[in-house]
DODREN-131431 format. One record per atom (N, C-alpha, C): atom name; residue in three letters; x, y, z; residue number from 1. Coordinates in pm, whole numbers, plus 50000, padded with zeros to 5 digits. Example, Ala and Ser with C-alpha at 12.3 -4.5 7.8 and 13.67 -1.06 7.14 Angstrom:
2
N_ALA_51319_49431_50780_1
CA_ALA_51230_49550_50780_1
C_ALA_51320_49670_50780_1
N_SER_51285_49775_50708_2
CA_SER_51367_49894_50714_2
C_SER_51290_50003_50787_2
# end
This chain:
187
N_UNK_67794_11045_52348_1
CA_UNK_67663_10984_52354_1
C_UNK_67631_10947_52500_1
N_UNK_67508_11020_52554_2
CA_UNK_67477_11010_52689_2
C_UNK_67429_10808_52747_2
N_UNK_67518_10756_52789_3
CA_UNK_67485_10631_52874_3
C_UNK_67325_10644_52929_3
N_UNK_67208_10490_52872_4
CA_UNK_67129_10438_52920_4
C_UNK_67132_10355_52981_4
N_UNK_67027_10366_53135_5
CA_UNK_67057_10264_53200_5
C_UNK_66895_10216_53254_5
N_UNK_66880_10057_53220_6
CA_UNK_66750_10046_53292_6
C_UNK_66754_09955_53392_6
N_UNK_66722_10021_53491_7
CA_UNK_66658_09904_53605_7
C_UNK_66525_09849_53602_7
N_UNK_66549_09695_53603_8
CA_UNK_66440_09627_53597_8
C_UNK_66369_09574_53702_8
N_UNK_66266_09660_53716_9
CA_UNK_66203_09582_53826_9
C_UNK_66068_09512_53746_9
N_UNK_66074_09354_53826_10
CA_UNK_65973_09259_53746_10
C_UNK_65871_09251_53748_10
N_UNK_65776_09366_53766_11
CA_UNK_65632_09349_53763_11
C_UNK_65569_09461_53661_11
N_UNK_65474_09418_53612_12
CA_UNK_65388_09535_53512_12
C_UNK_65352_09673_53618_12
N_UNK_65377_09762_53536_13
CA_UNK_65369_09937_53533_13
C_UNK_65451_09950_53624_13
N_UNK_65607_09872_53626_14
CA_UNK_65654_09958_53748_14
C_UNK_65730_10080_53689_14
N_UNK_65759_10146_53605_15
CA_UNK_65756_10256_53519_15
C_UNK_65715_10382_53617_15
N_UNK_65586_10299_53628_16
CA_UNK_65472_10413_53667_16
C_UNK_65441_10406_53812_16
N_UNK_65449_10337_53839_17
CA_UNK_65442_10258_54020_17
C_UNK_65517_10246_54124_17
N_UNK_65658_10217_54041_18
CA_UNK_65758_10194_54125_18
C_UNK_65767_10292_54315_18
N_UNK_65749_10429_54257_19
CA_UNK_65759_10485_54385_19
C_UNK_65682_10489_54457_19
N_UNK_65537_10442_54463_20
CA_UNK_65444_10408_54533_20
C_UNK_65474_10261_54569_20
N_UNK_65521_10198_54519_21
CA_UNK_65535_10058_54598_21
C_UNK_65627_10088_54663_21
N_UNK_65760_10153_54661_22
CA_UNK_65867_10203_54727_22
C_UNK_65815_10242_54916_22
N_UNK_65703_10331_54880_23
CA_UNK_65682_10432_54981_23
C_UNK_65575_10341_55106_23
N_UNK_65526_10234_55023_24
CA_UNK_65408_10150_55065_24
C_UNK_65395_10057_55201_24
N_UNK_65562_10088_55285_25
CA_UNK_65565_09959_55371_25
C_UNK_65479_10000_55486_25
N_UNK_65381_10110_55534_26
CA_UNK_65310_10094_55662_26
C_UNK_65211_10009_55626_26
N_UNK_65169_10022_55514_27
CA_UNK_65027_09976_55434_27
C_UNK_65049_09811_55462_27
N_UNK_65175_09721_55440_28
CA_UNK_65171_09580_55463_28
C_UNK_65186_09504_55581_28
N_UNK_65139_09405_55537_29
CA_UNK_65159_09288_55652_29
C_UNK_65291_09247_55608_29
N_UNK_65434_09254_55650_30
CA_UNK_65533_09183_55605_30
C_UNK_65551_09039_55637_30
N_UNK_65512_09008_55728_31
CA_UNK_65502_08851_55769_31
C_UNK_65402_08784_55666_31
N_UNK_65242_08825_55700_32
CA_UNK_65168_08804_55622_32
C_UNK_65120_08865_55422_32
N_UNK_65209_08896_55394_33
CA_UNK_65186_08903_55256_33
C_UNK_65350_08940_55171_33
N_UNK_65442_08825_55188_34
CA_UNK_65552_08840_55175_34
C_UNK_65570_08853_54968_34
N_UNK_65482_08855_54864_35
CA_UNK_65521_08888_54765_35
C_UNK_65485_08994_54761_35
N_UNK_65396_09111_54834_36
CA_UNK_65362_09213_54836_36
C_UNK_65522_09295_54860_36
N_UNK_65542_09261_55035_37
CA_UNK_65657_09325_55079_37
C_UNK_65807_09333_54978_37
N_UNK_65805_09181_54924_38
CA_UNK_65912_09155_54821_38
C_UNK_65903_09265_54722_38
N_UNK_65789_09359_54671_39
CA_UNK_65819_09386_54535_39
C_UNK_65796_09548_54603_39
N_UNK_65809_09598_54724_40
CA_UNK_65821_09698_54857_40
C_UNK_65978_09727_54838_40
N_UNK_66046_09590_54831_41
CA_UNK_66160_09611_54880_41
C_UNK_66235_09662_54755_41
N_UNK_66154_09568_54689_42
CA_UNK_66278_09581_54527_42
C_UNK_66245_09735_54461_42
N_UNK_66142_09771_54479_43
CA_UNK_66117_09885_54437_43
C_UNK_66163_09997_54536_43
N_UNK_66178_09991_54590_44
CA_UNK_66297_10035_54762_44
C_UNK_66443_10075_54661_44
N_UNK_66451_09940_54595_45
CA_UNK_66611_09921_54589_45
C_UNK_66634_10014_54435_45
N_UNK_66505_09959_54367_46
CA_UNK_66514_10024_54235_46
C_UNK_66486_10192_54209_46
N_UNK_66466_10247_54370_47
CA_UNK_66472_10383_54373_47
C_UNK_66581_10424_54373_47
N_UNK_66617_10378_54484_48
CA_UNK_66799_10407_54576_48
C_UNK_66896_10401_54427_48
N_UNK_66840_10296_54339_49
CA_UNK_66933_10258_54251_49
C_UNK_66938_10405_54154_49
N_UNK_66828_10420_54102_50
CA_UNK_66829_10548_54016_50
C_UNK_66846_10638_54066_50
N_UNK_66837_10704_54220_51
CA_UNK_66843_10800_54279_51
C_UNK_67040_10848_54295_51
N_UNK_67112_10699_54364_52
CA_UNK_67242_10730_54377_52
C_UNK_67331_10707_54183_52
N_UNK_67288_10660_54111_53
CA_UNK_67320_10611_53966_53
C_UNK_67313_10813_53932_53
N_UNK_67226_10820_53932_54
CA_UNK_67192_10957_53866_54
C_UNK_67262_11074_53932_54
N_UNK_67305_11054_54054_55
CA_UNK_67448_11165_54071_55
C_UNK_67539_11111_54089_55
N_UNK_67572_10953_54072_56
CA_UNK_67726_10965_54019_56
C_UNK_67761_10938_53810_56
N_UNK_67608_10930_53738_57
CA_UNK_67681_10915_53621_57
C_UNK_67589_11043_53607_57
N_UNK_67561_11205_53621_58
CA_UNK_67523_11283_53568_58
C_UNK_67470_11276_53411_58
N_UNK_67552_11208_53318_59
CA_UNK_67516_11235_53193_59
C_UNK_67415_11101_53141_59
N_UNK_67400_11028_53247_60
CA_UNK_67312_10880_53228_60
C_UNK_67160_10885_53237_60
N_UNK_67124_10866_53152_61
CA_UNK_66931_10860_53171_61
C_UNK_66979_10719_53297_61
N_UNK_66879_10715_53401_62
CA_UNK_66871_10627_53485_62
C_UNK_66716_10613_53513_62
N_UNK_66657_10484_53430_63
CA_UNK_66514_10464_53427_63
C_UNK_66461_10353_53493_63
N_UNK_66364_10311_53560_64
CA_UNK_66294_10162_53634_64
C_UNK_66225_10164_53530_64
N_UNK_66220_10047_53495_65
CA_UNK_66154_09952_53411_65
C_UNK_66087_09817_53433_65
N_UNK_66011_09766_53370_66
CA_UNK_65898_09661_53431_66
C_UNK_66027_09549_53317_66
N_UNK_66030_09567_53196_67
CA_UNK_66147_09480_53127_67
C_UNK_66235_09544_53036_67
N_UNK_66340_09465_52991_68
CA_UNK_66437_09497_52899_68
C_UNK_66465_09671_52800_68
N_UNK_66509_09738_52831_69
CA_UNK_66486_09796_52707_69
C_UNK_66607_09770_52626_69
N_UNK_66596_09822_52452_70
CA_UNK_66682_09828_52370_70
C_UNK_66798_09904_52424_70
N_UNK_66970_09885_52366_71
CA_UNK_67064_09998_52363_71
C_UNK_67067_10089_52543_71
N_UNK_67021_09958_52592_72
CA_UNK_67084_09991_52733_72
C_UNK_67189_09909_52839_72
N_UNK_67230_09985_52917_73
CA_UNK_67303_09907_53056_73
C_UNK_67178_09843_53113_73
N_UNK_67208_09717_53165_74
CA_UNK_67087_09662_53213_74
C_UNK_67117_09640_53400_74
N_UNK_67027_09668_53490_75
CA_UNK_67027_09611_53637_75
C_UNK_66936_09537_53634_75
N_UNK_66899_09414_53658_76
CA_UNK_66823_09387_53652_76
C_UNK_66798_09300_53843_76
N_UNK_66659_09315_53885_77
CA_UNK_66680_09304_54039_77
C_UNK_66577_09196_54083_77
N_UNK_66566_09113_54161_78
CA_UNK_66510_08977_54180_78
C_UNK_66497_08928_54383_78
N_UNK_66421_08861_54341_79
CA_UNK_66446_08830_54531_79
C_UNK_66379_08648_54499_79
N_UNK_66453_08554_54557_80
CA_UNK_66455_08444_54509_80
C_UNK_66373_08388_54601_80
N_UNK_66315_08397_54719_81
CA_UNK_66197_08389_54815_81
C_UNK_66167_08475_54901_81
N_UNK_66079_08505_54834_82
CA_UNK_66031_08635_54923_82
C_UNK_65955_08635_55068_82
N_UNK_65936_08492_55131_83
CA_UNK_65916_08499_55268_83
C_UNK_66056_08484_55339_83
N_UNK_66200_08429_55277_84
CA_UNK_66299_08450_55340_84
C_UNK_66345_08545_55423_84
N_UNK_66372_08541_55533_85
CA_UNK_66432_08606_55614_85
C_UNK_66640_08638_55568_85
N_UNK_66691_08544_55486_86
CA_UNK_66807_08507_55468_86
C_UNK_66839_08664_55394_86
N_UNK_66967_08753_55458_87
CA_UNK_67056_08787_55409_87
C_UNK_67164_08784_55273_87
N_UNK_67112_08669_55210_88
CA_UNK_67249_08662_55141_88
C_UNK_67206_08706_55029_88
N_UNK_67324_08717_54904_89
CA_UNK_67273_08820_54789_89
C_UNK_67405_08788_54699_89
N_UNK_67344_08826_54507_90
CA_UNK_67450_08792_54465_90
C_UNK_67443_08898_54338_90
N_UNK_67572_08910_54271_91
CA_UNK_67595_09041_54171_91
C_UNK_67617_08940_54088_91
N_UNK_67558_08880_53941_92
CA_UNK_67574_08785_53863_92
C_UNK_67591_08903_53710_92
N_UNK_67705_08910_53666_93
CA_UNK_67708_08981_53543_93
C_UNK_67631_08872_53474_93
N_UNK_67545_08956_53349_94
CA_UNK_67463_08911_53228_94
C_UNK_67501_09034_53113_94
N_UNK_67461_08918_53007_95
CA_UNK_67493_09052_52891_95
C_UNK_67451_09180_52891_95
N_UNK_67526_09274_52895_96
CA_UNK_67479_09422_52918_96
C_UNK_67453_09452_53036_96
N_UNK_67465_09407_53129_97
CA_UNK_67447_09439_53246_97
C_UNK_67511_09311_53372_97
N_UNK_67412_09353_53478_98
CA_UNK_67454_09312_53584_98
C_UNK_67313_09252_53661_98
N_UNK_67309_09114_53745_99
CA_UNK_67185_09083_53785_99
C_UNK_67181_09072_53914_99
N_UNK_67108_09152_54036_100
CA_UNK_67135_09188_54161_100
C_UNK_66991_09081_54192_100
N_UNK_67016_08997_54322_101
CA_UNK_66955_08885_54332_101
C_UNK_66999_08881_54505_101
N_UNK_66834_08870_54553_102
CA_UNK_66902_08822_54712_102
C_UNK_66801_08753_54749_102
N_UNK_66896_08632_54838_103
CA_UNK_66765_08558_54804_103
C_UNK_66649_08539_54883_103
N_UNK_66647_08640_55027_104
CA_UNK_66550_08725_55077_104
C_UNK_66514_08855_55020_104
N_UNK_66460_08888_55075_105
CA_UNK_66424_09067_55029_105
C_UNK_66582_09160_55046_105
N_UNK_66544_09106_55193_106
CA_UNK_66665_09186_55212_106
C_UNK_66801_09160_55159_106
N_UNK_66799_09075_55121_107
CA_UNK_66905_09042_55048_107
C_UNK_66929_09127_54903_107
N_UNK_66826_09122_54831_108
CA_UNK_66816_09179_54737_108
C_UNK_66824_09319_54769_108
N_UNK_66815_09424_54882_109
CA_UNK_66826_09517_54891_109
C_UNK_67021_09551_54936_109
N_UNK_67057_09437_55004_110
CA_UNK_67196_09464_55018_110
C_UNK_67288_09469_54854_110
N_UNK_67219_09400_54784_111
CA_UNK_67268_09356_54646_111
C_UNK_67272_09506_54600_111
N_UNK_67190_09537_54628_112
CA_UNK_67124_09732_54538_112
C_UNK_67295_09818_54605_112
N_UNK_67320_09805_54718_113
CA_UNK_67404_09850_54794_113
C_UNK_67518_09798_54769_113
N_UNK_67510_09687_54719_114
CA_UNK_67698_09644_54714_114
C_UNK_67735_09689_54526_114
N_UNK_67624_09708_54452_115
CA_UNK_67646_09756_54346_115
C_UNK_67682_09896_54335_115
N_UNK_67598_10004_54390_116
CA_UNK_67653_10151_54482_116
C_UNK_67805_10150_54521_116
N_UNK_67830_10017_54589_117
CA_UNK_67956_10064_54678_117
C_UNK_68061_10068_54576_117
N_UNK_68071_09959_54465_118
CA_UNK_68078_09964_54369_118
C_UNK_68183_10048_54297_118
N_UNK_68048_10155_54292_119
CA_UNK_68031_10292_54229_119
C_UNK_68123_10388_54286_119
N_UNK_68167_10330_54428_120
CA_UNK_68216_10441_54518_120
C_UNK_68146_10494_54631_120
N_UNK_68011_10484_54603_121
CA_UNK_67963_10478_54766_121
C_UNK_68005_10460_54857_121
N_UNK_67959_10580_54996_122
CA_UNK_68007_10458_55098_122
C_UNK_67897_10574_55187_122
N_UNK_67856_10497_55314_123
CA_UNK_67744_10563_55408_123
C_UNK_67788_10558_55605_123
N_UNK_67820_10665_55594_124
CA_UNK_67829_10627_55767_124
C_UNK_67766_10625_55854_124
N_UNK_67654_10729_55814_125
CA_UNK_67522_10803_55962_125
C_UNK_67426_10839_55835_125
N_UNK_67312_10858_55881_126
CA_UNK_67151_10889_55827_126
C_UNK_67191_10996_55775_126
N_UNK_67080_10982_55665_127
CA_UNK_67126_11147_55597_127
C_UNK_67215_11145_55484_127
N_UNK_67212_11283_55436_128
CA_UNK_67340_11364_55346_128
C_UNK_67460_11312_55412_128
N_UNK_67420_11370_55530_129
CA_UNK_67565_11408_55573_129
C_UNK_67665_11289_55610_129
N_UNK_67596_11170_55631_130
CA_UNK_67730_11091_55637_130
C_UNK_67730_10986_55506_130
N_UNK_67702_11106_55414_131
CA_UNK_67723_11007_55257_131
C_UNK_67862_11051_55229_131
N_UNK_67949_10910_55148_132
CA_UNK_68080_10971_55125_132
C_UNK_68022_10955_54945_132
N_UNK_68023_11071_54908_133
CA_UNK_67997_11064_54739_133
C_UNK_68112_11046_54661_133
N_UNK_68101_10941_54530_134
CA_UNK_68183_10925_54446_134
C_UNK_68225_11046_54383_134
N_UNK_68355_11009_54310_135
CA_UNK_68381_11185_54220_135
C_UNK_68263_11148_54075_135
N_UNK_68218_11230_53999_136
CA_UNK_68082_11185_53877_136
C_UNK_68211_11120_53811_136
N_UNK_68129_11030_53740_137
CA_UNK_68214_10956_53622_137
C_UNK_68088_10911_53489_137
N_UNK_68158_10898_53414_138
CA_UNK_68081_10847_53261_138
C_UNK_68050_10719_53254_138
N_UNK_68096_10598_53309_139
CA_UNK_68037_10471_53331_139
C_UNK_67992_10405_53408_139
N_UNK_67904_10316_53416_140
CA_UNK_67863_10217_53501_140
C_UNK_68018_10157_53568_140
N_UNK_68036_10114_53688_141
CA_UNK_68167_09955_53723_141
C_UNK_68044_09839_53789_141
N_UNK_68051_09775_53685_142
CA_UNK_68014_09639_53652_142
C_UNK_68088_09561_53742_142
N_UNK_68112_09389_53838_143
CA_UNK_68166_09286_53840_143
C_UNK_68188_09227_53738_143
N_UNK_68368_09218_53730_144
CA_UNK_68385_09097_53656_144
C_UNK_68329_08993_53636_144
N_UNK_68291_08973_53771_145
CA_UNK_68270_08815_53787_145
C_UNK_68163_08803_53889_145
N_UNK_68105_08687_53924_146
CA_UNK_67995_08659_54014_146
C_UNK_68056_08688_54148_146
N_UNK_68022_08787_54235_147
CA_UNK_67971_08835_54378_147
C_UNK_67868_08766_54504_147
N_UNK_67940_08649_54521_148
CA_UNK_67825_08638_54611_148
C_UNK_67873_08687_54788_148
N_UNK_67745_08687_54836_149
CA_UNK_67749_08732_54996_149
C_UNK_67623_08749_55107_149
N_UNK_67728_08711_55234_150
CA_UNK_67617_08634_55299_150
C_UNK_67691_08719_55463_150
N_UNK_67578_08771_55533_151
CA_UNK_67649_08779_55668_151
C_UNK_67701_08670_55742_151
N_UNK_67785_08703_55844_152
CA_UNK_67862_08592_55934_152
C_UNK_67783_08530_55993_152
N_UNK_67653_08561_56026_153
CA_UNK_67553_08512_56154_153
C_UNK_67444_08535_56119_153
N_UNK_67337_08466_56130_154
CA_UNK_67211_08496_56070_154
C_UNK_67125_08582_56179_154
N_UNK_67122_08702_56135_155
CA_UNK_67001_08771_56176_155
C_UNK_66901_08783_56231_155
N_UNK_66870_08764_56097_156
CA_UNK_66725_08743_56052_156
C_UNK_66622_08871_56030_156
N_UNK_66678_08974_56017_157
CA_UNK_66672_09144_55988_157
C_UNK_66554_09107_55857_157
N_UNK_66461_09213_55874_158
CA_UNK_66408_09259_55761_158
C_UNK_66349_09370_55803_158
N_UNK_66216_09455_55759_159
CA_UNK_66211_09571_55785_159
C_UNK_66097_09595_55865_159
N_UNK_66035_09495_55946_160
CA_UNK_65895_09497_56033_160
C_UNK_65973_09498_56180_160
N_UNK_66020_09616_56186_161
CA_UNK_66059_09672_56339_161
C_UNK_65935_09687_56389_161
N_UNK_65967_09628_56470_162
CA_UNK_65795_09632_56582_162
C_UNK_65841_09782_56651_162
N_UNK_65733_09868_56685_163
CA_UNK_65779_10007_56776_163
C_UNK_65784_10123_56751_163
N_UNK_65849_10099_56616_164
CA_UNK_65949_10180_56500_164
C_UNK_65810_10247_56429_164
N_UNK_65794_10378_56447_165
CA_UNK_65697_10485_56384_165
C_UNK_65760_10462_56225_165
N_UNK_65681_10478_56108_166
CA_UNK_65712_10523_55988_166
C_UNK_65774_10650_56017_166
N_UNK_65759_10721_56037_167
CA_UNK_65848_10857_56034_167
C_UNK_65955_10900_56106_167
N_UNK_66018_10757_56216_168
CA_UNK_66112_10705_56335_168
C_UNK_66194_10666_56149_168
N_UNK_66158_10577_56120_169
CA_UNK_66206_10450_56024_169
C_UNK_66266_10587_55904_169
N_UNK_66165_10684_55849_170
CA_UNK_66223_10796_55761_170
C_UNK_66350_10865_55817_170
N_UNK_66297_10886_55968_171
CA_UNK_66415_11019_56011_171
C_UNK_66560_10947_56028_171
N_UNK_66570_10856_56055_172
CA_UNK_66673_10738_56100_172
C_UNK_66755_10705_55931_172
N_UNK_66669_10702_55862_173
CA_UNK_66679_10639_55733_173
C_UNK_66740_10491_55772_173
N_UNK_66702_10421_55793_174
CA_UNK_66691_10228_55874_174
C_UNK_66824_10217_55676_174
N_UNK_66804_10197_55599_175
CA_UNK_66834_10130_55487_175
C_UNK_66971_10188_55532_175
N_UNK_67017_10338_55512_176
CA_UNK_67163_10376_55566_176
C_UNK_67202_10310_55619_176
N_UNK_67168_10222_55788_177
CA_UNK_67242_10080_55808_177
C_UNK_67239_09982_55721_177
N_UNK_67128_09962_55657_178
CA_UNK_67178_09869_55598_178
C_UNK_67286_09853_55466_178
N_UNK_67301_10002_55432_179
CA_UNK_67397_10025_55307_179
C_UNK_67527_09977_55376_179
N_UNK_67527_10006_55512_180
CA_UNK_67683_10041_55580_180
C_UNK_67666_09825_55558_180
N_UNK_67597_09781_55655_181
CA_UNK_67603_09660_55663_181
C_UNK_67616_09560_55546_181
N_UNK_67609_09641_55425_182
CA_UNK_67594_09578_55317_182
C_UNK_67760_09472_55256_182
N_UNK_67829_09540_55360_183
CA_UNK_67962_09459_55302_183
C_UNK_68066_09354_55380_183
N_UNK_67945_09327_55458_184
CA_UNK_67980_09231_55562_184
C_UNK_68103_09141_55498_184
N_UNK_68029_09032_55420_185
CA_UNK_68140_08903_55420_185
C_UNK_68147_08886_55282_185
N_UNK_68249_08850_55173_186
CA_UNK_68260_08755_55069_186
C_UNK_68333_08663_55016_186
N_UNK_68312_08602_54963_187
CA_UNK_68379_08500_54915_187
C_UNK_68373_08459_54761_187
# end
């Protein structure tokens, strides 16, 4: 029996939306309209999520969802202030799933990444080519237990590179650092 998995991202039609909010960050003010950018990011994360999920569990429907569905693995993904600048992020198992929570944006996008790594992920350079891919497997790997994590030094990173062309920010793929950076510190 082929494994369901839904990622939840929390706003109505993201079903249908998700990759347009994904694709949407020249269009915002990130300073100035920080629940906009927040649901930019998560839908960012809830791509990456189905995109890397779906070649390492081949036999897994891997769907974004606005809520819950029945008779599934659940991700469910959150950003706890979305004008935060803060890094930190946490993997909270819930029934049937797992709840990826940061409590900046970016945080919540490292969360998307430490669940990947997870998986076996791992990212060195932009691109294919410095992806290290898992071997496919038939299940989700879940945390036992609550994950939290926070870099050593505050930042203050998010994704309004002043300079930085949209198509600088594509060719670079900017998030690849941040997958790599994603495993800074835990405790």
């Amino acid at each position: 029996m082929a494994m369901h998995i839904s990622i939840v991202l929390p706003y109505p039609e993201a079903e249908r939306m998700a990759a347009v909010w994904a694709g949407e960050e020249a269009d915002i003010n990130f300073r100035g309209e920080p629940a906009r950018a927040a649901r930019c990011t998560l839908a960012f994360a809830a791509m990456e999520l189905q995109h890397f999920l779906g070649r390492t569990l081949p036999s897994a429907t891997v769907a974004v969802v606005a809520r819950v569905a029945q008779d599934t693995k659940v991700i469910e993904l959150s950003v706890d202030d979305p004008g935060s600048k803060d890094d930190r992020f946490s993997l909270q198992p819930i029934p049937g799933g797992v709840r990826l929570s940061g409590h900046g944006r970016t945080g919540a996008l490292y969360a998307a990444y430490e669940l990947l790594r997870l998986q076996g992920w791992r990212w060195h350079a932009p691109g294919r080519i410095g992806e290290i891919t898992p071997v496919a497997r038939r299940d989700l790997s879940l945390p036992a237990g609550r994950i939290e994590a926070a870099p050593s030094m505050s930042l203050g990173r998010g994704f309004e590179f002043e300079g930085v062309s949209n198509a600088m920010r594509m060719t670079l793929r900017i998030p690849n650092a941040l997958k790599t950076a994603a495993t800074i510190r835990r405790w």
